[in-house]
C-alpha positions, 0 to 999 in steps of 0.5 A, spaced: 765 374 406 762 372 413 766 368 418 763 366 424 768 367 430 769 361 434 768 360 441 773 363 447 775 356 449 776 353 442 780 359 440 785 356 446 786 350 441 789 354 436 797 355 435 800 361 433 802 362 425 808 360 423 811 366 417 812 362 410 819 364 408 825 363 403 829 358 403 836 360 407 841 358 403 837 361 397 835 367 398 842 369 402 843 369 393 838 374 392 835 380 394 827 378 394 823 379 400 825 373 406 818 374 409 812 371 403 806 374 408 799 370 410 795 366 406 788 368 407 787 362 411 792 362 416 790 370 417 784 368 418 786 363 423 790 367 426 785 372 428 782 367 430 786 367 437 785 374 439 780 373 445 778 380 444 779 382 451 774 386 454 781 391 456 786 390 451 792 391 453 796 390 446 795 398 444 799 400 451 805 397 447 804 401 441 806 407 439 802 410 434 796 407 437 793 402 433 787 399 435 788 393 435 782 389 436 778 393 432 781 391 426 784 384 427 775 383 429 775 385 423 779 380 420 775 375 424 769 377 420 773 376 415 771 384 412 778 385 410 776 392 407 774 394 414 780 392 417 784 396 412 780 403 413 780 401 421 788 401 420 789 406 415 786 411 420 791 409 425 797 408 422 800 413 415 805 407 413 802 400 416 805 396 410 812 398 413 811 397 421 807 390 418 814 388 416 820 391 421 816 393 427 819 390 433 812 388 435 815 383 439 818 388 444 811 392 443 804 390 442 805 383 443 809 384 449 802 385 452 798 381 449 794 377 455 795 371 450 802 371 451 802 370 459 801 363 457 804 361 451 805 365 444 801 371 443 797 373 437 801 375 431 799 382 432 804 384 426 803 378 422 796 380 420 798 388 420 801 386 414 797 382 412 791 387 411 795 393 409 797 387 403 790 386 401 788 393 402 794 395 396 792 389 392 784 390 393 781 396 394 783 403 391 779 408 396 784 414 397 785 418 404 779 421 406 781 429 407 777 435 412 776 440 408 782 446 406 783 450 412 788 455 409 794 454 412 800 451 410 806 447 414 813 444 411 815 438 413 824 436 413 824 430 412 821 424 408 822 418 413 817 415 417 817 421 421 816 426 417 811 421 412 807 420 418 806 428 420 805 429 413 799 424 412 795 426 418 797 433 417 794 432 410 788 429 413 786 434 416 786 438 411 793 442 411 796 443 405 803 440 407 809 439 402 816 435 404 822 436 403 828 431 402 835 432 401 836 424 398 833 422 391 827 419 393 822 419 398 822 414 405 828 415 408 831 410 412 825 405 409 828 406 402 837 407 404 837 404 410 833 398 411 835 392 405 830 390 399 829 383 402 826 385 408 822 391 405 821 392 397 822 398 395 815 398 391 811 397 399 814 404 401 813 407 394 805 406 394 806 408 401 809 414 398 804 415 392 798 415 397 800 420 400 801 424 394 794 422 391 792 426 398 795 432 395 802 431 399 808 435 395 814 432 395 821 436 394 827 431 393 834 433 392 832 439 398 836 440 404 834 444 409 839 448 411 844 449 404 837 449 399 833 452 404 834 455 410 829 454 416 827 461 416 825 462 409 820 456 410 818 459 417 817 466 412 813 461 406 809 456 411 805 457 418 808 452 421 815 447 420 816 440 423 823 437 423 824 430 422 831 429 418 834 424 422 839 422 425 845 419 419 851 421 421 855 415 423 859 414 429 866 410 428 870 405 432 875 411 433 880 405 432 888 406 428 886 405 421 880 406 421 881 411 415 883 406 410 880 403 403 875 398 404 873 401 411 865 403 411 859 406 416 853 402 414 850 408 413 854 409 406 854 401 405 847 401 405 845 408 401 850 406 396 847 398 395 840 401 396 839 407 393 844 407 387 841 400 386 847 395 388 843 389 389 840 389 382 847 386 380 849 385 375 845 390 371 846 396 375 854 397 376 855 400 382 860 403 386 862 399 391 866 394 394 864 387 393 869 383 399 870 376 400 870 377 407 865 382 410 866 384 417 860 389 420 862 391 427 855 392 431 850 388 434 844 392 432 838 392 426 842 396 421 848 391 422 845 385 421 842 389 415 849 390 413 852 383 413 846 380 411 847 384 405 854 383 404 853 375 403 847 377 398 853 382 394 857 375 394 862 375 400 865 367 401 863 369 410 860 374 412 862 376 420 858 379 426 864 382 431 859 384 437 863 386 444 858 382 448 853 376 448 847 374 443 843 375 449 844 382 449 845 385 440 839 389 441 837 387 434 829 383 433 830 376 435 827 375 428 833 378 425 838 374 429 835 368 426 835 369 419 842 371 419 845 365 423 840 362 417 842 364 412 851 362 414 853 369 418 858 368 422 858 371 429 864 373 433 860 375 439 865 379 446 869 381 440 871 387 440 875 391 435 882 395 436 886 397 430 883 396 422 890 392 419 892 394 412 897 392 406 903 396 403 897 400 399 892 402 404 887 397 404 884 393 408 887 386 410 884 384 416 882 387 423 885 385 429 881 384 435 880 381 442 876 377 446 871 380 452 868 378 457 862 381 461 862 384 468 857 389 473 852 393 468 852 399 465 848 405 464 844 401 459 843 396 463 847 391 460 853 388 463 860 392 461 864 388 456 871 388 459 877 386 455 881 379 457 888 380 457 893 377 452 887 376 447 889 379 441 888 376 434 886 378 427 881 377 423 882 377 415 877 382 412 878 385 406 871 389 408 869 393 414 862 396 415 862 400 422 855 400 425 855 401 431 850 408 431 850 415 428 848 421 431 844 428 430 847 431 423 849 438 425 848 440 418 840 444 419 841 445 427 848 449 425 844 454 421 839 456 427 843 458 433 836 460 437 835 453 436 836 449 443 840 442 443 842 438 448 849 435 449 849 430 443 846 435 438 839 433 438 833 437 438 830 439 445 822 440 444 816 440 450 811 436 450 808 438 445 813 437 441 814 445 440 823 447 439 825 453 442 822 457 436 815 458 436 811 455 430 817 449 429 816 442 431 820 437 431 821 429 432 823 423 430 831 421 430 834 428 431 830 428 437 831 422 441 837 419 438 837 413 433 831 409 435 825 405 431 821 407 425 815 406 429 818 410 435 819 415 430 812 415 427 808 415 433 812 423 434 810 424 427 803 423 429 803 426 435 807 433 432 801 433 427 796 433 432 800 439 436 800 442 429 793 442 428 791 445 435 797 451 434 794 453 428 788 453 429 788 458 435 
């Protein structure tokens, strides 16, 4: 397909895309996909208004370092397949950040477009040609030749699948172990069906595993193996098992039946196939009303998911204003969309029970918001005599985790810092030579591209310490 680009000043004109989606009250039914992608029409268009700047500042903002412009000029041209090999260089997963990468606090942020109206739908058109590419072309990983060494990866999340697909590139021969069933991580426990399908990951899986890429599920560093025996068997390790261990309210109560961590809520419904009702039973309680603590992502993933699972009302308790939930905007929308209900400076202080342990309401109280924190945001403080409950016959608590001592407590030469997290330099190196480390048990819960940038970044420093 040949295009011809139109001129600077007709690309003005050209108003951004709009991403065609399910209806709300439908798709709060089901688990499909909410988001249907660009049609080939409107990504063209859509490419159309990147101005292809002589200094782009879009790849500041993006932690893996996509070049942007390049590939996004490539869909312009209306070559799709070069604007696949152009991300495929750059990016290990781009089907996965097209779809839950915050590129409106990233890329996009920078984009000059956006200084004075909206900035080009940078993430739209990632995922775009990472569709088209998985539908069109068959072209596998190009690979340098064998070098003869070896490097184990602890994790197969968007860290550790990232490391592993750059480290396979260059020529190591690199196998992964993953203490859960099935390969991806947080994309496949963490992050519900309907905002990222399960088969995108797994092509991205298989991908990898073309490449020559070992996979070892239902392996946990640390109990199945221990780190010294990998250093023993490979000549460098790269760590990227997370952060999952949840972090509760600390609140009376909270042991109670019918009181989840959203780590467990959305692990039992994701992996043990929940959302396939009602052909898969699976074990879990599907309530009538649902009270998720927290403000973030993986909370409006986890109330989200209780109304598709059936709740009447569906509830957001979160201790400050809408202006500060650090989930995407995006997701805030399609929540309030789809009928949730939002308790905003709200705090929770006792999970309320029956005469047989079960949850029945969670008692609250209002806040109001004084001088900033350390992060920054304004401080919630409680109003007096503001106390009341919320019937609930659910809790899902997601209000963060934390590193899981469970690799870290075996390797006491390895240095932590006081929350538990792993310490590298800036090659991303521990404490013990040849192991690397990145991702959430390095930074804290934070983003999969962060998470992946870490990962690319650990498989260059590989590469450079093996090869003195």
């Amino acid at each position: 397909m040949s295009i011809t680009k139109p001129a600077v000043k007709d690309r003005m004109a050209i108003e951004r895309c709009v991403m065609v989606e399910q209806d709300p009250l439908e798709r709060a039914k089901n688990f499909n996909e909410v988001n249907k992608g660009l049609a080939l029409e409107t990504a063209l268009r859509e490419s159309q208004r990147c101005l292809e700047c002589k200094k782009p500042s879009c790849m500041e903002g993006c932690p893996v370092s996509v070049n942007i412009p390049r590939f996004i000029g490539h869909v312009m041209e209306g070559d799709f397949a070069a604007a696949a090999e152009s991300l495929a260089l750059d990016n290990a997963l781009p089907a996965v950040t097209g779809r839950v990468c915050p590129q409106e606090t990233q890329c996009e942020c920078h984009c000059i477009r956006g200084k004075k109206g909206k900035p080009v739908a940078i993430g739209y058109l990632e995922r775009f040609v990472a569709d088209w590419s998985r539908e069109n072309l068959k072209k596998d990983m190009e690979k340098a030749p064998a070098t003869g060494k070896s490097v184990a990866v602890v994790g197969a999340g968007p860290a550790g699948l990232t490391a592993a697909g750059e480290l396979a590139r260059k020529g190591y021969d690199v196998t992964v172990f993953e203490a859960l069933q099935k390969a991806g991580g947080v994309l496949v426990y963490g992050i519900p069906e309907f905002r990222l399908p399960k088969k995108i990951v797994q092509a991205e899986v298989d991908r990898l595993t073309r490449a020559g890429v070992k996979i070892e599920t239902d392996s946990i560093v640390g109990r199945t193996w221990t780190l010294d025996e990998l250093r023993q068997k490979f000549n460098a390790v790269f760590i990227s098992n997370g952060a999952g261990l949840p972090v509760f309210m600390n609140v009376p109560g909270e042991s109670l039946k019918g009181v989840y961590s959203a780590n467990e809520y959305l692990t039992r419904v994701n992996l043990m196939g929940a959302y396939k009702f009602p052909e898969c039973d699976t074990p879990i309680i599907k309530g009538k009303r649902v009270c998720v603590v927290g403000g973030g992502n993986v909370a409006m993933d986890a109330v989200r998911t209780a109304k598709r699972l059936g709740a009447e009302e569906a509830i957001i308790i979160y201790r400050r204003g809408k202006a500060e939930m650090p989930a995407r905007v995006e997701e805030v929308h399609h929540a309030e969309a789809e009928g949730i209900r939002f308790e905003m400076l709200t705090a929770p202080l006792e999970v309320v029970g029956d005469e047989n342990n079960w949850v029945r309401g969670l008692k609250c109280q209002k806040m109001e918001l004084g001088e900033p924190d350390a992060s920054g945001r304004r401080r919630p403080v409680p109003v007096a005599g503001s106390e009341y409950v919320i019937d609930c016959d659910v809790i899902v608590v997601a209000i963060g985790t934390r590193a899981n001592p469970l690799l870290t407590a075996t390797c006491p030469e390895m240095k932590l810092n006081p929350k538990g997290n792993i310490i590298v330099d800036e090659n991303g190196m521990t404490s013990i030579p040849g192991v690397f480390a990145g991702g959430d048990i390095v930074r804290g819960a934070a983003t999969v591209i962060l998470a992946m940038g870490d990962g690319k970044r650990a498989a260059t420093a590989i590469d450079n310490y093996l090869k003195k």
